[in-house]
C-alpha positions in Angstrom: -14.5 -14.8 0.7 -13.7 -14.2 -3.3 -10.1 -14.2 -4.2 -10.6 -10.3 -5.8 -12.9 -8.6 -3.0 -9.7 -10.1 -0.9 -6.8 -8.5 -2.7 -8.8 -5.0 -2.9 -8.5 -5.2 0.8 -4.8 -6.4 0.5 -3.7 -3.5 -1.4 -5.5 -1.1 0.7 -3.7 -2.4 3.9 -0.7 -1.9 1.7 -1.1 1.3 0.8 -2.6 2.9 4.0 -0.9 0.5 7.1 2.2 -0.4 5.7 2.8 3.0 3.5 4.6 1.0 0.7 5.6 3.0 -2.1 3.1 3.8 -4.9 5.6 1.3 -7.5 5.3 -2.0 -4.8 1.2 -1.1 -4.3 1.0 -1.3 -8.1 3.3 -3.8 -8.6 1.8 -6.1 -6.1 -2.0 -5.1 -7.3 -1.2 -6.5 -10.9 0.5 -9.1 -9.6 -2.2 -10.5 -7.5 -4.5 -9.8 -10.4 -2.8 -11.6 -13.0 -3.1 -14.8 -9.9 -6.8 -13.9 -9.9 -7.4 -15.0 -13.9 -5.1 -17.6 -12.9 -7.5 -19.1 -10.6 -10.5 -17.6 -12.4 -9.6 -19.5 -15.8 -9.8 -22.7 -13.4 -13.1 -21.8 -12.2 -11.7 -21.0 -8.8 -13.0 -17.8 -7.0 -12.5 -18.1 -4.0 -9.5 -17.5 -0.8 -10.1 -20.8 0.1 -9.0 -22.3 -3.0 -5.4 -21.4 -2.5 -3.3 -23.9 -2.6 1.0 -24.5 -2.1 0.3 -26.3 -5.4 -1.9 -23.8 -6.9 0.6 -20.8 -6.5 3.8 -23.1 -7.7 1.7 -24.1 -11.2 0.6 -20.2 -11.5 4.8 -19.2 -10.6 5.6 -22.1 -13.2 3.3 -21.0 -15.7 4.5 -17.2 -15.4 8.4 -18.9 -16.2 7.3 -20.2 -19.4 6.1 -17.1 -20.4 9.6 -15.6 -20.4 9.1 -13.2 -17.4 12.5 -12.3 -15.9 13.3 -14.0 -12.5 13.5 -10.8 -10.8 9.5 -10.5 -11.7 8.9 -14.5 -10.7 10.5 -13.3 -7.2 8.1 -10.0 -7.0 5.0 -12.5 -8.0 6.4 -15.0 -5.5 6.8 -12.2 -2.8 3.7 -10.5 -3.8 1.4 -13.6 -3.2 3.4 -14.4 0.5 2.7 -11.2 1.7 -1.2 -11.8 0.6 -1.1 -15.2 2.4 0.4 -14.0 5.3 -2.4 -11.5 5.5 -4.9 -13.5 5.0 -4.3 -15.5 8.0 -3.5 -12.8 10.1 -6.9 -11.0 9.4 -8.6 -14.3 9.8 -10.2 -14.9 6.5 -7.7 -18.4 6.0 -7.1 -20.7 8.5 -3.3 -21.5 6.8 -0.2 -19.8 5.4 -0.3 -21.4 2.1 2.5 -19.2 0.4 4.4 -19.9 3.2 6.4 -22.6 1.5 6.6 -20.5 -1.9 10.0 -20.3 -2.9 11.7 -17.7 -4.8 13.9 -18.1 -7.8 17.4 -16.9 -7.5 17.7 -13.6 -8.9 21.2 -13.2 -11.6 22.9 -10.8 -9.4 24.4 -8.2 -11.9 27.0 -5.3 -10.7 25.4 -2.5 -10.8 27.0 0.5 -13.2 29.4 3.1 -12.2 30.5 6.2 -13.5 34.2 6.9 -12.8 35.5 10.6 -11.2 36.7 12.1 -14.4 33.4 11.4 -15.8 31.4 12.3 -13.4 34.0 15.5 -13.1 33.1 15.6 -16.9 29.2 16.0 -16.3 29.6 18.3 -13.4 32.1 20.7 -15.9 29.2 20.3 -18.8 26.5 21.4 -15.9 28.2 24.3 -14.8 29.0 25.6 -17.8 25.4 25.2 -19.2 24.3 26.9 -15.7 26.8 30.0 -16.4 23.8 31.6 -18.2 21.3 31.8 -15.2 18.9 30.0 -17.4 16.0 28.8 -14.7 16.2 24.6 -16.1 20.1 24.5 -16.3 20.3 26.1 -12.5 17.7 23.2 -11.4 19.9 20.6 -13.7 22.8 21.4 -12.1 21.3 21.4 -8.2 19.5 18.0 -9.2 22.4 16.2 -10.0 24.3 17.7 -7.4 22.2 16.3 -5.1 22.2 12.8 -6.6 25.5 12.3 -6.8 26.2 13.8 -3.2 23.1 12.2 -1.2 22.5 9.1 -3.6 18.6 9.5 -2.9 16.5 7.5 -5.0 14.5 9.1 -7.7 11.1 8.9 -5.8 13.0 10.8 -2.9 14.4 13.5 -4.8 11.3 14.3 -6.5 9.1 14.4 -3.5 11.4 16.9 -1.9 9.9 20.2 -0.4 11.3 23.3 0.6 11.6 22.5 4.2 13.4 19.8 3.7 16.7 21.4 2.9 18.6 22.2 5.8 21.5 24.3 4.4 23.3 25.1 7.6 23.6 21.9 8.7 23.7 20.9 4.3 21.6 18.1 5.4 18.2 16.6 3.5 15.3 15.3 5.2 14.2 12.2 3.3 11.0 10.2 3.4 12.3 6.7 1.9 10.4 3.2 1.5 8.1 2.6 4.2 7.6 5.6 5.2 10.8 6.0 7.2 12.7 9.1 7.2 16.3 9.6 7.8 18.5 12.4 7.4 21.4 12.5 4.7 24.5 14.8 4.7 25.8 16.7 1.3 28.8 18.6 0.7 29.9 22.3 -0.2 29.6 21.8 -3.9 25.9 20.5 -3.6 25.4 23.2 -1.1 26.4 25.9 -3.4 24.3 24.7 -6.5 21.0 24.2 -4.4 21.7 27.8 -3.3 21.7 29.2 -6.3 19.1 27.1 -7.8 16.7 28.2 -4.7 17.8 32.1 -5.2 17.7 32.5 -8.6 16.1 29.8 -10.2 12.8 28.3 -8.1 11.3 31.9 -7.9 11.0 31.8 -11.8 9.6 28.3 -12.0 7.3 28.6 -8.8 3.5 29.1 -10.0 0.1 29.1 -8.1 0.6 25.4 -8.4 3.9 24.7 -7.1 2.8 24.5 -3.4 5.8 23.6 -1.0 7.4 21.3 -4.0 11.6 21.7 -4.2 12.6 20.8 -7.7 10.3 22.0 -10.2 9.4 21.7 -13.6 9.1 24.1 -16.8 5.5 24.8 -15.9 6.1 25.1 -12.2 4.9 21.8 -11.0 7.2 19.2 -8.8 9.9 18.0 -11.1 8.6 14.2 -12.6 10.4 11.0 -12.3 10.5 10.7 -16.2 12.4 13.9 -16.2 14.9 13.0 -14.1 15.4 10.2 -15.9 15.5 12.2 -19.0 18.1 14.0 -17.4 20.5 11.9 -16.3 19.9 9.0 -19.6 20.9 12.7 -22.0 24.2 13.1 -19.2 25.0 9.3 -19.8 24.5 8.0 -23.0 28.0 9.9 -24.6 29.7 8.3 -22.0 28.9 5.0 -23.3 29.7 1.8 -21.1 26.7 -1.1 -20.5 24.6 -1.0 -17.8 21.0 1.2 -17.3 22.0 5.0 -18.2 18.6 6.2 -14.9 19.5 8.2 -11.9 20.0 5.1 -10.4 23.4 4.6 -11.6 24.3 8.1 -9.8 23.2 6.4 -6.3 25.3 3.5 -6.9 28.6 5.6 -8.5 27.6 7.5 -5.0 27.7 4.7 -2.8 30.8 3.2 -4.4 32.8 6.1 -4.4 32.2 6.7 -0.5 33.3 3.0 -0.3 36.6 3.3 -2.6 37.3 6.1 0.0 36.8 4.6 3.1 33.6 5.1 4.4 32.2 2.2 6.5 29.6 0.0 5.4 26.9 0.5 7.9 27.2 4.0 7.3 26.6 4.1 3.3 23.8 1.8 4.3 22.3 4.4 6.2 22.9 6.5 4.0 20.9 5.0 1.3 18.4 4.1 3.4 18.6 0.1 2.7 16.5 -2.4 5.5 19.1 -4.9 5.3 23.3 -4.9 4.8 22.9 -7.3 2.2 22.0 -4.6 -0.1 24.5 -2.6 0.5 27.5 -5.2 0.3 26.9 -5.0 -3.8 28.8 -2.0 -3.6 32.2 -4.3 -2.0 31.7 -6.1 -5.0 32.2 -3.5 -7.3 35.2 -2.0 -5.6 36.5 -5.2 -5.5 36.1 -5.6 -9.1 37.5 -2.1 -9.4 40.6 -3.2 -7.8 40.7 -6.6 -9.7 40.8 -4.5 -13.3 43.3 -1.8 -11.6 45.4 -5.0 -10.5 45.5 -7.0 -13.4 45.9 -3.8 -15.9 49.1 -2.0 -13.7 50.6 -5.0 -11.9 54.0 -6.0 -13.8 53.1 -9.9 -12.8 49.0 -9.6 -12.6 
């Protein structure tokens, strides 16, 4: 079978079976792609000319271009998945990728906002909300909900109106593959996703709004890049390094639950992460909280 009518296939499964997000489809489609002029450029066309070999030149190749090693580890993850597949459907007879190894990612700490900043945004929110203006409302709710739930960006946006369960102030949320969990938020969320829903959503909502949540100036479901709009405008005067996206509200989230006791396995629920690797980051940082505190309070730090 050809290498390309193969992926096609591939990224179908992906998309219909598995129900990975619409990023990790695309992501893994140019991937496989860019391994397809690989081979192509070799005069190699077809799934049987895989080889271990093969895949650790085309991996090699992609280093010397500069890629970052959190890319080489998607390419490397991209192409096991494929030759996993492929043997599972029967079109190879081996696991070539098998063996494929994946460079070690730099693990970085992710950023977090403190409380008095994030008290700081929540001050500048409510204030800009205090004229009933239909965007601030929806501002306000949206990062209320961030902050309280830690959803990810895709999640928020692809909330609809039934999802919001304000008596029990709980959100229904489809995450990555397709599985759903429930997340809690608190009085303060509660009260700005009220308002935005009474006062604000009937202005926005147009013939076109269908059973979207959050929505945008013209009435459709609020984008990702406005969120992240959003939230880099709410950011950048606070200064600090790390990325200024949405993201950094689901980790300041996360480690604030953390810094207040919550249990581990319970943010991880929370945030909807497969593994509790992922969420152990968040120790780190509130270690390294406590390192600074330590070292910047203790008399013999």
């Amino acid at each position: 079978m050809r290498l390309e009518q193969a992926i096609d296939e591939f990224v179908t499964y992906l998309r219909a079976e598995r129900g990975y997000s619409p990023n990790t489809v695309k992501a893994y489609a140019t991937d496989l792609g860019i391994l397809t002029q690989f081979c192509s450029d070799r005069g190699l066309e077809q799934v049987s000319d895989l080889s271990l070999d093969l895949l650790r030149d085309w991996l090699y190749a992609s280093s010397q271009q500069g890629l970052t090693k959190t890319t080489l580890s998607r390419r490397s993850a991209a192409v096991r998945s494929f030759t996993a597949w492929l043997r599972r459907v029967g079109y190879d007879d081996g696991d070539v990728a098998a063996r494929l190894k994946s460079p070690k990612t730099d693990q970085s700490l992710p950023r977090v906002i403190s409380a008095p900043q994030i008290q700081g945004i929540f001050d500048e929110l409510t204030a800009l909300a205090g004229d009933g203006e239909a965007g601030s409302l929806r501002d306000l709710a949206v990062i209320e909900l961030l902050y309280a739930s830690g959803l990810r960006v895709s999640e928020l946006v692809s909330l609809d109106v039934d999802d919001i369960d304000f008596d029990r102030m709980t959100v229904r949320v489809m995450g990555k593959g397709a599985k759903e969990r429930v997340v809690p938020f608190g009085l303060p969320a509660c009260n700005a996703l009220t308002d935005y829903q009474r006062r604000a959503r009937p202005t926005l909502v147009t013939a076109e709004s269908g059973p979207a949540y959050f929505l945008g100036a013209r009435g459709k479901r609020l984008t990702s890049r406005a969120l992240y709009g959003l939230v880099a405008s709410l950011l950048e005067p606070l200064g600090g390094s790390g990325p200024a996206g949405p993201h950094a509200l689901r980790h300041t989230a996360a480690t604030h639950l953390l810094d207040g006791g919550a249990d581990l396995r319970i943010v991880q629920e929370m945030l909807g992460h497969s593994s509790l690797g992922t969420t152990q980051i968040y120790t780190h940082v509130s270690t390294e909280r406590l390192r600074k505190t330590y070292e910047q309070a203790h008399p013999r730090a």
